[in-house]
N, C-alpha and C positions, 0 to 999 in steps of 0.2 A: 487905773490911775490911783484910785482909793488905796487899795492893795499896795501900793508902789510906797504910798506916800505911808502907809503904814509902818511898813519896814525901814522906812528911812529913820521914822521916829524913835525905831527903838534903839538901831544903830546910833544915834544924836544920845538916847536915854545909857546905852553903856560904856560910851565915850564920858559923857559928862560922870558918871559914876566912876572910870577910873581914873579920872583928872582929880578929882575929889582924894580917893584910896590915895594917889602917888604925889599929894600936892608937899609932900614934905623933901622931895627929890629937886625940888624948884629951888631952895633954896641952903642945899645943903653942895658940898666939893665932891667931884666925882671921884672913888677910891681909886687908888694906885692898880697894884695887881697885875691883872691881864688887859687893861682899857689902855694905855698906852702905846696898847702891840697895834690892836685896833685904831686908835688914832691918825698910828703912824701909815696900818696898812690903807685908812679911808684918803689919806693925803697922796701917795703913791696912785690911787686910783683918781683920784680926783684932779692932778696934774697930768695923766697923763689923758684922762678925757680932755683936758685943756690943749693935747699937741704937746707938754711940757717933756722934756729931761727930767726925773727927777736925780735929786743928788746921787753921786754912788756910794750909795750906803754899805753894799757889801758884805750881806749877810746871806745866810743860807734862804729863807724868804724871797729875797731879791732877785739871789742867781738860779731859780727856776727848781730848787728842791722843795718841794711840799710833802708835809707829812700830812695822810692820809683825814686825821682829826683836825688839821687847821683847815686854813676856809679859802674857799675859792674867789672872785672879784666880784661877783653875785652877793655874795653878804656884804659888800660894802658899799653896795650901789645906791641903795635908798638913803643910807646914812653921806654919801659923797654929796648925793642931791639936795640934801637938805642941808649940806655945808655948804652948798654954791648961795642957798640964799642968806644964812644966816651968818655966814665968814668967821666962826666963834664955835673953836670943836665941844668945850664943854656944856655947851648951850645945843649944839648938834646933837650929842649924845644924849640926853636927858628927853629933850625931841621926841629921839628916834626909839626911846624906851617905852615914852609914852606911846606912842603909835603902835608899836609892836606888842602892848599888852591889849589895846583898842582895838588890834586884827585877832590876836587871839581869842576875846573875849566876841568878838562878831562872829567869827569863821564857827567857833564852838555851835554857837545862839545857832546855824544855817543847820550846821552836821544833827542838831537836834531837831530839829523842826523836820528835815527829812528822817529821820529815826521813826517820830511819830508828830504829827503835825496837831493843829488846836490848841497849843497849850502856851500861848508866849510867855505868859509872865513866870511860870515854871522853868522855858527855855533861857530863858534872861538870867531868873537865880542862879540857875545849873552850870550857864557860860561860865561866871565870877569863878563858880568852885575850882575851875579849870584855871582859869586865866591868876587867878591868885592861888595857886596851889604853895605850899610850899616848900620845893623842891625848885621850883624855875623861877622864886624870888631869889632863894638862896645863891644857886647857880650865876644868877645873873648880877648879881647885887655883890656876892662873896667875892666869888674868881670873877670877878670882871668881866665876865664872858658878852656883851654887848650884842656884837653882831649876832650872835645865836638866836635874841630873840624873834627874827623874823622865821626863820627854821621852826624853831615852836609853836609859833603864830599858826603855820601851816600845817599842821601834824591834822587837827581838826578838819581844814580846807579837805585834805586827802582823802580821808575817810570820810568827806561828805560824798564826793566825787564815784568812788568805790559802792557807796550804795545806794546811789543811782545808776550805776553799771551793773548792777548786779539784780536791780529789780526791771534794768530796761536793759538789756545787752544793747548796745547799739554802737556804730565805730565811732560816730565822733565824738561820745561819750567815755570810749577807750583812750579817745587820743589825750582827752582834756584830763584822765585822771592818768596819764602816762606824763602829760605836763606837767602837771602839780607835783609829782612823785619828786620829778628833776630839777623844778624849783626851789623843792625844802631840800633836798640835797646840796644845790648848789649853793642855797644860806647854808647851809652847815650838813655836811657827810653824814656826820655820825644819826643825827636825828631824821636825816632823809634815807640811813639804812634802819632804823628802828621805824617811820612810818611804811615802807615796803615790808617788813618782817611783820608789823601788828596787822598791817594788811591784807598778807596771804592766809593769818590763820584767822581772821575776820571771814573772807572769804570762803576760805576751806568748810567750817564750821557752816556759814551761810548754804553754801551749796550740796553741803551733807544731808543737812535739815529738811531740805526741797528734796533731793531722793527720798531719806525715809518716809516725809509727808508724803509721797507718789507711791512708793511699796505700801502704805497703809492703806492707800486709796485704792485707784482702778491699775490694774497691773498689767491691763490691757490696751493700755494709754500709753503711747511713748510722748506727747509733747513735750511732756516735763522731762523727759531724759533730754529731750533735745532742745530744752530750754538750759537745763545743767552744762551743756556740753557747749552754747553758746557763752554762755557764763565763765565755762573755765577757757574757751579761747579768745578770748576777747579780753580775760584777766591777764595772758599769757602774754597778746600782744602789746598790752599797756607795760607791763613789765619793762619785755624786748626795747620797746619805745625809750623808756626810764634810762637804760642799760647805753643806749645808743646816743641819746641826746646828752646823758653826763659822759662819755667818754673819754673825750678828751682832757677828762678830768682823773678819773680812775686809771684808765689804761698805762700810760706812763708812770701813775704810781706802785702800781701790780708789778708792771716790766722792771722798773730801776730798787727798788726796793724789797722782791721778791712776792710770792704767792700768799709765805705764810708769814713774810714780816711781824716782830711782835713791838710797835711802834711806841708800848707802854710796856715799862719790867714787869714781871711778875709782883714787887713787892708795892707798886703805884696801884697793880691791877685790884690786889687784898684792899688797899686803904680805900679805893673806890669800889668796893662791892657795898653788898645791903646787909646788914642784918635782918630778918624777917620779923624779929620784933620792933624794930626804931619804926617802924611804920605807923603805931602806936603810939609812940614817944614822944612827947613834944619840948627834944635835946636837939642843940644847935649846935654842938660839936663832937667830931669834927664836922661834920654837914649833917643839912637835915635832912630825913626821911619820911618824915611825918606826911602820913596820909590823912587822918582826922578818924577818930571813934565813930561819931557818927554817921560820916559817909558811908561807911566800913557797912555798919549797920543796918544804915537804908538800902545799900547796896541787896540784899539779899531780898526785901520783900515784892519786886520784880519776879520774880521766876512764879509766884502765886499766882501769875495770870498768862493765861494760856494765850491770849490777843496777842502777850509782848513775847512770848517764851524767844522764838525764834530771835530776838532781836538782842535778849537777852544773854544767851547762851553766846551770840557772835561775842559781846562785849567780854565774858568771861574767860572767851578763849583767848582776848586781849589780852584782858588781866594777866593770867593765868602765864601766857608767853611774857610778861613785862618782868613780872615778877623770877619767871625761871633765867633770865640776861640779869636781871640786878644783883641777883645773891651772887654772880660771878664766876671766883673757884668752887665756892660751896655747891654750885649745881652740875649734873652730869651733863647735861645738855652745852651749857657756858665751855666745861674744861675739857671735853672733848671733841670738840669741831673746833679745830685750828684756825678755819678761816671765820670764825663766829670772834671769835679771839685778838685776830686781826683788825676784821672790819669795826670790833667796839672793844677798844684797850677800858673805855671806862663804863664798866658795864653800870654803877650804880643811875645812867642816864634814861636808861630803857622803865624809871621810875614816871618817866612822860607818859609812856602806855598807859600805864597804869593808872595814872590819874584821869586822862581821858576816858578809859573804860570806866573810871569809877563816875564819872562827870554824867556818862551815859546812864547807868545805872540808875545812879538816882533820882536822875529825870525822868526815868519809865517808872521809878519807884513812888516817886512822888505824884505821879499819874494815876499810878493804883489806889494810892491814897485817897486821892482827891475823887476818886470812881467808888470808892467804898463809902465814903462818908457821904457822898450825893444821894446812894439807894439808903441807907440807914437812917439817915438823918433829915427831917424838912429844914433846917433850917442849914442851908449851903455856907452861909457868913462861917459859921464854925469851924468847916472844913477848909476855906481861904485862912482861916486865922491859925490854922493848926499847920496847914503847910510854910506861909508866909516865917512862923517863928520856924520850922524848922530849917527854910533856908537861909533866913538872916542866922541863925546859933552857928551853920555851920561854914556861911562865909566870916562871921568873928571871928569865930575858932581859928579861920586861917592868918584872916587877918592881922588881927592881936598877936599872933605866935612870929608875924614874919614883920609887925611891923617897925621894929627895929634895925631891919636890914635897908630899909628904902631912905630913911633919913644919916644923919649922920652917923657913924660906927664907929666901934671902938680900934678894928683894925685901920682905919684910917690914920690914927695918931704915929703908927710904923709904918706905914706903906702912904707918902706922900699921894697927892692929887696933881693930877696934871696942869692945875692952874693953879699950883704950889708959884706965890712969888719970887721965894729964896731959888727955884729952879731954874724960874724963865730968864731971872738975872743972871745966874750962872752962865745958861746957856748963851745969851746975849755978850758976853762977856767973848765965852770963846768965838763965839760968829763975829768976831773981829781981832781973832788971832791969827798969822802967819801961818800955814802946815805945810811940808810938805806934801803931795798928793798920794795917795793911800796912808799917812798916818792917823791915827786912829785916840780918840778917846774913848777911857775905863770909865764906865761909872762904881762905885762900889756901895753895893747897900747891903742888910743885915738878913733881908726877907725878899724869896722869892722874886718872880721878874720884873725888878725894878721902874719904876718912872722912866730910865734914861734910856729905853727904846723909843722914847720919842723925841730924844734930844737932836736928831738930825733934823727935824724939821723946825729946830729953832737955832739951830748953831750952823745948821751946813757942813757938818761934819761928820764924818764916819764913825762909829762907836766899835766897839770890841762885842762880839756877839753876845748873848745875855747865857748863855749856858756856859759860855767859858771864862765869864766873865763871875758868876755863881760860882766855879769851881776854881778860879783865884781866891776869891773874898776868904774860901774854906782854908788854903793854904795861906794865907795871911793871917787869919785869927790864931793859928797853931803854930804861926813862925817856920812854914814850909818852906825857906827861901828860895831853895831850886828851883821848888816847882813856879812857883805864880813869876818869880825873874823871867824863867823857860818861857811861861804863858805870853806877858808884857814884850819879852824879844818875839816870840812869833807875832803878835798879834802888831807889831810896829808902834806900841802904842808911844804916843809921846806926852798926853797928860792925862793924870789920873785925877777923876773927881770925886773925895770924899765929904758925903752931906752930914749933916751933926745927928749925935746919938750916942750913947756911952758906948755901944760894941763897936760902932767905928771911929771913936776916937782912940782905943786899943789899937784898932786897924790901921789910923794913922800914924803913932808914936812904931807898928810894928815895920812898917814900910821906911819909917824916915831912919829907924836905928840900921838900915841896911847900907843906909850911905850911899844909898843911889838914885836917890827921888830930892830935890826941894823945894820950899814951898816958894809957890809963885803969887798966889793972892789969895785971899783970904773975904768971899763975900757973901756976907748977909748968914755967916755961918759954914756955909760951903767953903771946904781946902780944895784948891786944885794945887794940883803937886806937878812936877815936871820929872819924866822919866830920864834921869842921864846916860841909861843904857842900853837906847832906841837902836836896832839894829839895821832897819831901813825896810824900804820894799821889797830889794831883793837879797839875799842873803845866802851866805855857804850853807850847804846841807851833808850833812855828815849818814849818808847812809848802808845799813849793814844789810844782807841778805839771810832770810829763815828756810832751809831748805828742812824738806822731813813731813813726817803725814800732820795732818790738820796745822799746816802753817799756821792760818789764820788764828788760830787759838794758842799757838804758841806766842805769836806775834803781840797778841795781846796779854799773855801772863807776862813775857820779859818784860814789855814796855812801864807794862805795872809796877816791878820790882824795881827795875830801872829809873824809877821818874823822878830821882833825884841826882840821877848822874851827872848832869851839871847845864848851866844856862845855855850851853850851846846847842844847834837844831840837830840831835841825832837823832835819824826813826828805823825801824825794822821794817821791813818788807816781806810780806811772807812769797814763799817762791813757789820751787815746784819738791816732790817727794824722791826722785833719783838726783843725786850730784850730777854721773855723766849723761842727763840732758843738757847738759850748758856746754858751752865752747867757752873756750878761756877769756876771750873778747868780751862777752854777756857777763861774766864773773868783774872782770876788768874793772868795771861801770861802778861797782861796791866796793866802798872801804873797807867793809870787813862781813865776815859771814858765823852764822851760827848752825853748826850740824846738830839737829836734836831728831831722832826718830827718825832717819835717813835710812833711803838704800841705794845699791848699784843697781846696772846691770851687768857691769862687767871691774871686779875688787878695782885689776892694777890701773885701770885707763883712770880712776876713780881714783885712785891714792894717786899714782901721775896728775891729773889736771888739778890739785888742790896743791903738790910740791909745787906746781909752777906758778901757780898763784900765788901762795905766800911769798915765793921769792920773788915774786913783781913787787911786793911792798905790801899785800892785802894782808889784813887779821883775820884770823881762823881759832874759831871757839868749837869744840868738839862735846856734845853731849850723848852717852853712848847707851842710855837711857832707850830700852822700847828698840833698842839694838838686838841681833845675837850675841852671844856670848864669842868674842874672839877678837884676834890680833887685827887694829888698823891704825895702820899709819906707823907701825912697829911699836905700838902699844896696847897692852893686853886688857881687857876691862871681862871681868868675874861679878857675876850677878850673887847677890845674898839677899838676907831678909832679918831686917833690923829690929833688934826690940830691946824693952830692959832700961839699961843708963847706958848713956854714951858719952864720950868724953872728949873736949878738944885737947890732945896733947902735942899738937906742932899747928899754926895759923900764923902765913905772910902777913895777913893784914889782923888787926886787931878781930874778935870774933867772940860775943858773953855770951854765950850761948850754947844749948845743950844738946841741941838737935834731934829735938825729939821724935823718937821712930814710930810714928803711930800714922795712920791710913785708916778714916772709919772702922776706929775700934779694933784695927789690927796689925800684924806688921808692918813695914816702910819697909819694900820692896827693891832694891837699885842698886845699883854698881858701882865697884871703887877698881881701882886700874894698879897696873905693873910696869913698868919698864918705863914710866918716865924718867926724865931729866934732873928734872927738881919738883922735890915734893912740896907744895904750898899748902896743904890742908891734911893734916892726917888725922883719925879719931883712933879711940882703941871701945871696944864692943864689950859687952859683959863677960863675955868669954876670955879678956884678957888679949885678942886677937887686933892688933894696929892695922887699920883701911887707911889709903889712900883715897880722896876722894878728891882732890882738887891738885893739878899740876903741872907743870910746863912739858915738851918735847919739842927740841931743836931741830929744824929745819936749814940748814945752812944760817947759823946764830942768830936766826927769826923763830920769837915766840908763838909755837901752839897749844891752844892752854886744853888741858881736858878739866872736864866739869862731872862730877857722878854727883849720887846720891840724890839725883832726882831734884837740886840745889835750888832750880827756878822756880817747880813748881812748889817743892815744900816750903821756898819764902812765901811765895802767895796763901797757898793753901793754910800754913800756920800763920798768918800774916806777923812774920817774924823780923822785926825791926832791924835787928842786930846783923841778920843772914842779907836781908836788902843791901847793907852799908857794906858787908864783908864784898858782895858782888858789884858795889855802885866803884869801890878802890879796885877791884881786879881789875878791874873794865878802864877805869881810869889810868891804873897804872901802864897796862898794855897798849891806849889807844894814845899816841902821841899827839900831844894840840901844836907840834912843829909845823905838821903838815897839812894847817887846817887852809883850806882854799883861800884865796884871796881875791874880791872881787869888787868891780866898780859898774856902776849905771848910770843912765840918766834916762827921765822919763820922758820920754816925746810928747806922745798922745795919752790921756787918761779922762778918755769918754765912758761913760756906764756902758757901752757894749760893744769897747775896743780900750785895747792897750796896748801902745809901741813903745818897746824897752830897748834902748842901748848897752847891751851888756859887755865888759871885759873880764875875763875868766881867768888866773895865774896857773890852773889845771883842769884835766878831766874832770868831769863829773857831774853830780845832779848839783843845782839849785833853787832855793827857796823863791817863792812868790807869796808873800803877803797878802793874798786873795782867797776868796772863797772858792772851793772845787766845787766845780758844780758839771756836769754832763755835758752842759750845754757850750762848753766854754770849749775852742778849737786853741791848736797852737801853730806857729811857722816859726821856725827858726832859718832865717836866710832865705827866705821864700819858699822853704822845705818844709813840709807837714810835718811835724813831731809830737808824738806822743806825751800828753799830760796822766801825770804820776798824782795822785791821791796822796795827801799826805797830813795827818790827822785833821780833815776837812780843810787845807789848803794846796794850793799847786807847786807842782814840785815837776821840772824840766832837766834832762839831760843837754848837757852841754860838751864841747869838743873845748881845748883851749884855745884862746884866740878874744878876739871882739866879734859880734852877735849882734843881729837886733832881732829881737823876739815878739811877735803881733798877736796877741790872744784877742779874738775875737770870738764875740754872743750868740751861738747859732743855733736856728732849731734840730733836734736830731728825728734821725730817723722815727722814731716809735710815735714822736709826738706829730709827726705829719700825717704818721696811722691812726692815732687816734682822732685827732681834727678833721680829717675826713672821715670815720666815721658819724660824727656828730655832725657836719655839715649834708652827708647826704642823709643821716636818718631826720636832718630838719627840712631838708626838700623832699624828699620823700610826703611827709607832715604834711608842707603845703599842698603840692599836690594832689594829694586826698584830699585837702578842705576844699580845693580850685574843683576838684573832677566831681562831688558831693556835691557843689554851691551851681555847676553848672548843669549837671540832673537836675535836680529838685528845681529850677528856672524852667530849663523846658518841660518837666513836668505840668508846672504851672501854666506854660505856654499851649499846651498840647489841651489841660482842661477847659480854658477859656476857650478854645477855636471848636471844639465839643461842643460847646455849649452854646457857642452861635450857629 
């Protein structure tokens, strides 16, 4: 009981200590950033523990796609529960921060004391170094990362669990650190893949150690082999456990996203690596790294004592692995495991290992310490006084370096707080506007993922996604009109919210000089604007077909050159790599197609079903590019290789431009053609020699245009302004807006996990759906299953003409019912060991007491 009550006081003593550290957090606005995302997701969970509907917000989040690094309903459980009593999310959040530094700093204080027991008030110092590092103030305070702190909290938990598994193999010791693996996981992936990874080389290390101690010993002894070999299967089945109980979590994102998905660019992946010297550093931008000198230092006088070595060398091979994931690309280990890549796009986070190892360290370090100056010295006060300053120097050191991040910040003055008053009025404002159902509100801000991901849960209304809503604001500051008008018509949006600041008051005067936005009110600062050229829920879709090898990549260079073609929905579809796999009916279905890198299998059936296609009415763009060299479609196209000056001397459409023939530092490889119609583009070459490279060939007096010189990809590749607009008017000129669809709706149903659409169609073809795509989302058209089309993240249906009613309903798919049953029976499974365990050890007990009488 003594004992009991002992622990409770220290737990009481480093609670109070970090209430003290974070009391400037009580009274400061919580930052913008990434806390709003969280907000929104802790209300979504928090209603729907209620039994609730929540609104249909309609975003990627909502319709069941998750990306690998965001968070599962687990990270927002503790924070939901703490919102049921407190009914006040920014008063919830501040909470929940405090709590989560008060487990990290406990869990730490436990993982130490099993390390090496005796030493509390050394355990107590050591916890803070952790629990205030500064890397997981920064993290959490900077990007708003909230829910992550219970995921950190538990990184410690883990590794306490792990060695007591490994000094006691025993299974229900396997099962509890196979729970904890899946509960830092399930607060947050990333850091629940970085404690299994510090984990195994913890391990590894640990059980290497016990072999060589045993080859130094008696070699005549197996126990310790076969204490080893319990250790690695009992490590193996905690894993499997980990593996099994987050399933339903991973599985479908492995499935739908692929094996090696890279969920972060390359150029996010560099900005969040480490330098190896910031470790050192005590620099706040762009993040910090800062380990502390000190710690550094103490960290090394550890391995001087043979008592700790073993415990020692495990923490190093932590380090040592933290540090080889945070340098990132810089390390070989980081850039070449694909799926090391995958599973942490932001490698500078694996800086948590690290500090933990170093948390460890110091604690044995400071042991040593304290052991050295006991024999040396009579008088012991010396040695408390000599460690005492060292750990208070080196919890300042963190402290002072990060204390700035926990009260008010400077990035706060640009990135509102969610209990920004100019917002809530806004939002109130609109939660008692008219919409129709899936129209949508813009927020527009200057920085990153703005405040107005939480505006549904103060308006009731659907917002426009925050990435495509970032990749408007970028075309609106440039005066991009196509693109962000293109964004606003998809997106349905019908009013736009912009907050005050000089770059968006630019942003405002840029939108209203387009003459299609006006101001509606004007409050507390905030414009909202009114979109006058909402195109509705469901809308025409103008779509072209990509036949030719690596569709998909061609798909995505047109679209690129293309994205200012104009405000109406035209997308590219990548197809297949032969023309004659299609039957004319499948062709039918697309307004127009692009040949680029195509083949037959058979010339004439192949020139035959593209004649009879254009004279149905279709557009046919020919690129002959990554072709052979020869007559198709009775047009010749002659490969060369560009270089020098080149010269436009005949362009249909205006063209400033020189067309430079360069390909990494060599020539521009590509074809210009013969026997067209009309020449639209010709150059002449240093040689004095006139190409053709852009031209028309008649088809019963229907345009087919050839395209050489490689035109799509050298706009991109040269990102050449001039070359885009030359190809944004072809496209233009050849694609008639006579024949653009005409269509009417009404919405029946519009439940968050059903939609009944009344559609009339004036022709064939696909139509737009103003909703998120998501996997999970089925279609009927006429009580007929039909297939949903992807279309830059929204739904895009085939339709017949005529009237329609079309029912998209929310359903689970297959993979996700394989993974839910994994996780469900690896949890019964679980129980059942603890039931078949709890019922031995009972009649054990029963069997000794009837012994004994």
């Amino acid at each position: 009981m003594r004992k009991m009550l002992k622990q409770i006081a220290i737990c009481v003593c480093l609670t109070a200590v970090i209430i003290l550290l974070f009391h400037p957090l009580f009274t400061s606005p919580l930052p913008g950033w990434d806390v709003p995302f969280h907000a929104y997701k802790t209300e979504i969970l928090k209603r729907w523990l209620t039994g609730q509907y929540h609104v249909d917000w309609d975003d990627n989040w909502n319709c069941g796609v998750h990306q690998f690094h965001y968070y599962s309903p687990l990270s927002y459980l503790v924070i939901a529960t703490i919102d049921f009593a407190v009914d006040d999310i920014a008063s919830t959040f501040k909470l929940s921060l405090i709590l989560g530094f008060v487990l990290a700093a406990i869990f730490t204080y436990f993982f130490l004391k099993l390390l090496k027991g005796g030493h509390n008030i050394l355990a107590i110092g050591a916890a803070l170094i952790y629990a205030l590092n500064p890397f997981t103030i920064d993290f959490i305070f900077r990007d708003g990362e909230v829910a992550a702190i219970f995921s950190i909290a538990f990184i410690p938990l883990t590794f306490a669990f792990l060695t007591k598994l490994l000094r006691k193999p025993e299974k229900t010791i396997a099962i509890i650190y196979g729970i904890s693996l899946a509960s830092t996981f399930l607060f947050h992936a990333t850091f629940g893949i970085l404690a299994l990874i510090g984990g195994i080389a913890y391990a590894f290390v640990f059980i290497l150690i016990e072999i060589l101690n045993h080859r130094a010993g008696s070699i005549h002894n197996t126990s310790r082999y076969e204490g080893s070999y319990r250790q690695f299967v009992f490590l193996l089945c905690s894993v499997l456990l980990f593996m099994s109980l987050t399933g339903f979590w991973w599985i479908p994102y492995l499935t739908e996203e692929g094996l090696l998905a890279l969920p972060a660019t390359h150029w996010e992946t560099l900005l969040r690596s480490v330098n190896p010297s910031d470790i050192v550093k005590r620099k706040v931008e762009p993040n910090s790294h800062y380990l502390g000198i000190l710690p550094l230092l103490l960290s090394v006088l550890c391995l001087a004592s043979r008592k700790t070595r073993k415990e020692s060398l495990t923490l190093w091979a932590v380090f040592a692995i933290g540090i080889l994931i945070a340098v990132g690309p810089n390390s070989p280990v980081y850039n070449n495991i694909p799926l090391l890549r995958t599973l942490l796009p932001y490698p500078e986070r694996a800086l948590l290992l690290c500090s933990l190892a170093l948390t460890g360290l110091v604690y044995l370090s400071l042991i040593q310490i304290k052991e050295q100056i006991a024999q040396a010295c009579r008088w012991r006060m010396i040695g408390v006084l000599l460690i005492s300053l060292l750990v208070i120097v080196s919890i300042y050191d963190y402290y002072s370096f990060v204390y700035p991040r926990i009260g008010r910040t400077p990035w706060e003055q640009e990135w509102p707080s969610i209990d920004d008053n100019a917002f809530i009025l806004t939002c109130r404002w609109l939660e008692n506007q008219p919409l129709e159902s899936g129209a949508r509100i813009a927020f527009l801000y200057s920085h990153g993922p703005p405040i107005h991901a939480y505006s549904p849960i103060l308006s009731g209304k659907p917002i426009m996604e925050w990435s495509t809503s970032y990749a408007t604001k970028e075309a609106i500051l440039y005066r991009e009109n196509e693109i962000f008008l293109k964004q606003f018509g998809r997106g349905n949006v019908e009013f736009v919210v912009v907050p005050p600041g000089p770059e968006q008051e630019n942003m405002l005067n840029n939108l209203l000089a387009t003459d299609n936005f006006e101001v509606v009110v004007v409050l507390d600062n905030y414009t909202v604007l009114r979109y006058l050229g909402r195109n509705g829920f469901v809308q025409p879709l103008r779509t072209f077909l990509i036949i030719g090898r690596d569709a998909n990549y061609k798909k995505n260079c047109i679209s690129e050159v293309l994205s200012e073609l104009s405000p109406e929905n035209i997308t590219f579809r990548a197809g297949k790599q032969y023309v004659d796999d299609y039957e004319l009916s499948e062709l039918k279905k697309y307004e127009g197609m692009v040949l680029w890198g195509f083949k037959y299998h058979t010339k004439s059936e192949a020139e035959k079903l593209l004649r009879e296609y254009v004279i149905s009415g279709g557009y046919l763009f020919v690129c002959m590019d990554e072709c052979p060299e020869e007559e198709f479609l009775s047009v010749s196209s002659m490969k060369d290789s560009f270089s020098g000056s080149i010269h436009v001397i005949q362009s249909r459409f205006p063209l400033d431009s020189k067309l430079i023939p360069v390909y990494e530092n060599g020539p521009w490889v590509t074809v210009h053609y013969r026997g067209l119609d009309e020449n639209w583009l010709v150059i002449k070459h240093t040689s004095d020699v006139t190409c053709t490279i852009v031209g028309v060939k008649k088809i019963e007096n229907r345009d087919v245009v050839f395209i050489g010189y490689n035109l799509f990809f050298h706009a991109a590749y040269h990102k050449n302004e001039a070359e885009k607009a030359f190809l944004c008017d072809l496209f233009s000129h050849i694609i008639s807006p006579a024949q653009k669809q005409h269509i009417e709706y009404e919405l029946v149903s519009f439940k968050p996990h059903e939609k009944i659409i009344n559609v009339r169609t004036s022709s064939d073809g696909y139509v737009f759906i103003s909703h998120s795509y998501s996997t999970h989302w089925r279609a009927t058209v006429d009580g007929q299953e039909r297939e949903i089309q992807n279309h830059d993240g929204f739904i895009s249906i085939w339709l017949e003409k005529g009237s329609h009613q079309i029912i998209l309903t929310y359903v689970q798919t297959p993979i996700h019912y394989l993974a839910n049953s994994v996780s469900i029976l690896a949890f019964i499974g679980m129980l059942l060991t603890f039931v078949r365990d709890k019922i031995a050890h009972l009649r054990k007990i029963r069997r000794i007491r009837r012994n004994r009488q």
